[in-house]
C-alpha positions as CSV (number, residue, x, y, z in Angstrom):
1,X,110.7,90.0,106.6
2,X,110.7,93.9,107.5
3,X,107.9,95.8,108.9
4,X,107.6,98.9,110.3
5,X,104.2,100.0,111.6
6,X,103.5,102.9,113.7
7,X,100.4,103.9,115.0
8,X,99.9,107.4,116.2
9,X,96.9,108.1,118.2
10,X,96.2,112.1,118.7
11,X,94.4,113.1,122.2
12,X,90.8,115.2,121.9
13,X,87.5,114.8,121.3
14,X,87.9,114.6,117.3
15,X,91.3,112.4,117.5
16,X,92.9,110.7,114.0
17,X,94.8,107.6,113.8
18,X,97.7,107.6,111.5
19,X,99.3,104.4,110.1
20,X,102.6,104.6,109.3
21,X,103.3,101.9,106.8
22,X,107.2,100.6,105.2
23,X,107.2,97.0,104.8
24,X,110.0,94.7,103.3
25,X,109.8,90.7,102.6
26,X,108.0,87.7,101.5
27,X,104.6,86.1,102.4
28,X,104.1,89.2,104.4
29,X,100.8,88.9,105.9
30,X,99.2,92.3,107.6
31,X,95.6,93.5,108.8
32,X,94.7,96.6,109.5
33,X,91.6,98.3,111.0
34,X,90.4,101.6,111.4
35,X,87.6,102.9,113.3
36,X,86.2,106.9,113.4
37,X,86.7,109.6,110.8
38,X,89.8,111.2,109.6
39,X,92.2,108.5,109.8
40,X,95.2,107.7,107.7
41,X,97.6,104.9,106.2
42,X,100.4,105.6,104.2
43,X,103.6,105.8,104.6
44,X,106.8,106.2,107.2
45,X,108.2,109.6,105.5
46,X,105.2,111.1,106.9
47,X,104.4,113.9,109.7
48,X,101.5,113.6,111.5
49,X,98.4,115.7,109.9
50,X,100.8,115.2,106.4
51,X,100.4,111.7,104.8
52,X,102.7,110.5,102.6
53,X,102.2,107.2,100.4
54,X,103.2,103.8,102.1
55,X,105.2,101.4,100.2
56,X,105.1,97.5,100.4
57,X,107.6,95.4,99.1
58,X,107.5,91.3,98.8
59,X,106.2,88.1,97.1
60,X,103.0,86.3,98.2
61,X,102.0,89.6,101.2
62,X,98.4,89.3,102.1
63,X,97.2,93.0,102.9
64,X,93.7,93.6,104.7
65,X,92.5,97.2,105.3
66,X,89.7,97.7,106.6
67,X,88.1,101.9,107.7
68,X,85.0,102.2,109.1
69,X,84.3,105.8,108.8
70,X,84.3,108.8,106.9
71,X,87.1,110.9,105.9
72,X,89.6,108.7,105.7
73,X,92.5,107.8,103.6
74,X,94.5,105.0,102.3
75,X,97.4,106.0,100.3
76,X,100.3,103.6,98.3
77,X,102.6,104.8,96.1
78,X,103.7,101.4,95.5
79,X,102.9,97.6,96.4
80,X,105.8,95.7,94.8
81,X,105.7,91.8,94.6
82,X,104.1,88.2,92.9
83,X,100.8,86.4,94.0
84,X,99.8,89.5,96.0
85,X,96.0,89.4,97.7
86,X,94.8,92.5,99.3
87,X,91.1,93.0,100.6
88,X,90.2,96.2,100.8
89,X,86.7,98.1,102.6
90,X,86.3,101.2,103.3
91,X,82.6,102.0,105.1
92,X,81.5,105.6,105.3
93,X,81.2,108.8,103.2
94,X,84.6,111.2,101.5
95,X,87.3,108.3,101.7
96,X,90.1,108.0,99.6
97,X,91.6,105.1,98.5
98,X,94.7,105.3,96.6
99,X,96.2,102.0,94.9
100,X,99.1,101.8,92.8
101,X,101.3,98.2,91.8
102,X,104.6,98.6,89.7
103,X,103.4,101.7,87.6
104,X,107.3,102.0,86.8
105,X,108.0,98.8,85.0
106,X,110.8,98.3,87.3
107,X,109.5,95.4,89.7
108,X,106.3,92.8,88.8
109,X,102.9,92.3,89.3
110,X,101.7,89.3,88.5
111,X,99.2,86.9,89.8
112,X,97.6,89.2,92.1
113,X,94.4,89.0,93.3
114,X,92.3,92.0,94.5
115,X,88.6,92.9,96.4
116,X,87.5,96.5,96.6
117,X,84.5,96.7,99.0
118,X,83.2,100.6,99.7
119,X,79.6,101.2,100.7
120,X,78.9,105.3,101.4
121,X,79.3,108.2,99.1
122,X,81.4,110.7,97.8
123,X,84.2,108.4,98.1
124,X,87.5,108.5,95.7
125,X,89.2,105.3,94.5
126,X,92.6,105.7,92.0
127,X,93.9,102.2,91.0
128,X,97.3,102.4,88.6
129,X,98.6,98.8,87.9
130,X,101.6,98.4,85.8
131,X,101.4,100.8,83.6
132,X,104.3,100.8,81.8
133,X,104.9,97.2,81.7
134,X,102.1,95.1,81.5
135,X,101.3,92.5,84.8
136,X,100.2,88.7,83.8
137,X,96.4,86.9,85.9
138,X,95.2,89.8,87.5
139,X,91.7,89.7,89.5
140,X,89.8,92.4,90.6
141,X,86.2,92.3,92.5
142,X,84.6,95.6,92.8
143,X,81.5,95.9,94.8
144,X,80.3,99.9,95.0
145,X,76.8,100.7,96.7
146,X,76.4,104.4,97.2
147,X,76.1,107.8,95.4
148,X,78.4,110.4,94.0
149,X,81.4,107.4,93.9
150,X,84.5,108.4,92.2
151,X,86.6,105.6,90.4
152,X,89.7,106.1,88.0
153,X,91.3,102.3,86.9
154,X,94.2,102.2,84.7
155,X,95.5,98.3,84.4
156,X,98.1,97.2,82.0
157,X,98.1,93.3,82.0
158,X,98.6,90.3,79.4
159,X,95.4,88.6,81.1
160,X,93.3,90.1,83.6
161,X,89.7,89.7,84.9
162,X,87.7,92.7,86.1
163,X,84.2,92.1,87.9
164,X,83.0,95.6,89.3
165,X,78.7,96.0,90.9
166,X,78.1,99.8,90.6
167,X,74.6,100.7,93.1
168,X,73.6,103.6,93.5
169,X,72.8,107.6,92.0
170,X,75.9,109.9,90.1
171,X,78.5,107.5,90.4
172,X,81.8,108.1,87.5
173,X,83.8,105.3,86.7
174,X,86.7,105.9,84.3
175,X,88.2,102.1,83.5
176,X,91.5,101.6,80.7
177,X,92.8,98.8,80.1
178,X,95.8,97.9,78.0
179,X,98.0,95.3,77.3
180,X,100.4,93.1,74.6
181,X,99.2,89.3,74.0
182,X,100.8,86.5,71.9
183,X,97.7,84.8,71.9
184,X,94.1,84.9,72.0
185,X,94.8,83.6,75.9
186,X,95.8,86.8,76.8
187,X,92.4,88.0,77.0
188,X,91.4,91.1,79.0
189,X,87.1,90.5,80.5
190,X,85.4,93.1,82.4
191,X,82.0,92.5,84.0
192,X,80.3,95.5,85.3
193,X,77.0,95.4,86.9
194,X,75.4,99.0,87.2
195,X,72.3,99.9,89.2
196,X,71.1,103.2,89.5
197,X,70.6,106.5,87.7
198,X,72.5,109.5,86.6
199,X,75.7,107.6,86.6
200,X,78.7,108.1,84.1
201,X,80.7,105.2,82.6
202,X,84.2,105.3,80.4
203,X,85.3,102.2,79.6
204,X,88.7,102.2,77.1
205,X,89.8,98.6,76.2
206,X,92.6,99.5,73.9
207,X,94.9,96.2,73.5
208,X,97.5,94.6,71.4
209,X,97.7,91.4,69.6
210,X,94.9,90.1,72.6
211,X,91.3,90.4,72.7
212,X,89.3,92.3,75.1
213,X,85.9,90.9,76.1
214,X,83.0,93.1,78.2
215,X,79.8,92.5,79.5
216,X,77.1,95.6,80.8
217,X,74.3,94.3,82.9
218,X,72.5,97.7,83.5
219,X,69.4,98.6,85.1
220,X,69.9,102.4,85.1
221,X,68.3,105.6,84.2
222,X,69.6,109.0,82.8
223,X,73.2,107.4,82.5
224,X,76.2,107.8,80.2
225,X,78.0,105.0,78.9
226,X,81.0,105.6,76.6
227,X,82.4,102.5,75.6
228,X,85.7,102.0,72.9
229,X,87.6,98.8,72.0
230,X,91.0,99.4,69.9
231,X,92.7,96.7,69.3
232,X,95.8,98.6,68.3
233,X,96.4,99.8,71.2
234,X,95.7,103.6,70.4
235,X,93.6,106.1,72.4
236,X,90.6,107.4,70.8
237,X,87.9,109.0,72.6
238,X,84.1,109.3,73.5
């Protein structure tokens, strides 16, 4: 196993840590935490005050970030690897949270399991997932409490479970989810649990040859809800 992890602590009263993140090798198993506002995690190419994206490369990597704050950013541009689990929480107001797992096709991602915790508002979450070739037994537990939440998931996969609790006012979720099966095993299911009012939900389940499955619970007020299912595979919109 490879890792390289620098931490840069700046000097003054409104100081920002920066993570430096380029990691190499199996069963791989990092934790990171991050206390105060305007910190960073991405990746070793970057200068301090310019972030680029870490990348993480290996089978079976446990990755635990945790930021307590607000302003604060955690960027990959790729995680690369089988039977990944990452737990993610981010506590606080503005983060961003960029996510991205063998968007190229080139590598896999498969049997990965993921937990998104972020509690605050005006935070920004991007997930991309294989989006060119699609990743088999993916998990993802969403919990959102807050307002003015920003979430864009794009998830390619054969079979893949989605849970996602969405509490709180003016939150946007855009979800699409595509995929090839061979059988009616290669099901897609997405649970989402909203709470609040004033929110906007775009759910796209556009599949091939697999069926896609969704359940709303929703106790919410002057909200938007677009839902489409295609089973060809073709976009359509609201």
């Amino acid at each position: 196993m490879r890792a390289l992890i620098a931490l840069f602590l700046s000097i003054g009263l409104y100081a920002d840590n920066e993570i430096y993140v380029d990691q190499t090798g199996d069963n791989a198993a990092i934790d990171i935490e991050q206390l105060g506002s305007t910190n960073l995690i991405g990746d070793t190419d970057a200068t301090a005050g310019s972030m680029t994206a870490a990348v993480l490369n290996g089978s079976g990597m446990t990755l635990d970030i945790n930021q307590i704050g607000s302003s604060n950013k955690f960027l990959t541009d790729g995680i690369f690897g089988t039977n990944f689990t990452g737990f993610f929480e981010f506590d606080g107001d503005s983060n961003e949270f960029e996510f991205s797992m063998d968007t190229t096709g080139l590598n896999t991602a498969d049997s990965n399991d993921i937990n998104i915790d972020i509690t605050g508002s005006l935070n920004m979450a991007d997930i991309d997932i294989a989006e060119v070739s699609g990743a088999s037994y993916l998990d993802i537990d969403w919990i959102i409490d807050g307002d003015s939440n920003d979430a864009t998931v794009d998830i390619d996969a054969d079979y893949a479970t989605m849970t996602m609790d969405i509490l709180g006012d003016t939150n946007t979720l855009t979800f699409i989810q595509s995929g090839y099966g061979n059988s009616s095993s290669d099901a897609k299911y997405f649970n989402l649990n909203l709470d609040g009012s004033n929110n906007t939900m775009t759910v796209k389940q556009q599949s091939t040859l697999a069926s896609d499955w969704l359940t709303i619970s929703s106790d919410a007020s002057n909200s938007n809800i677009c839902i489409i299912q295609n089973d060809g595979g073709t976009a359509t919109s609201c």
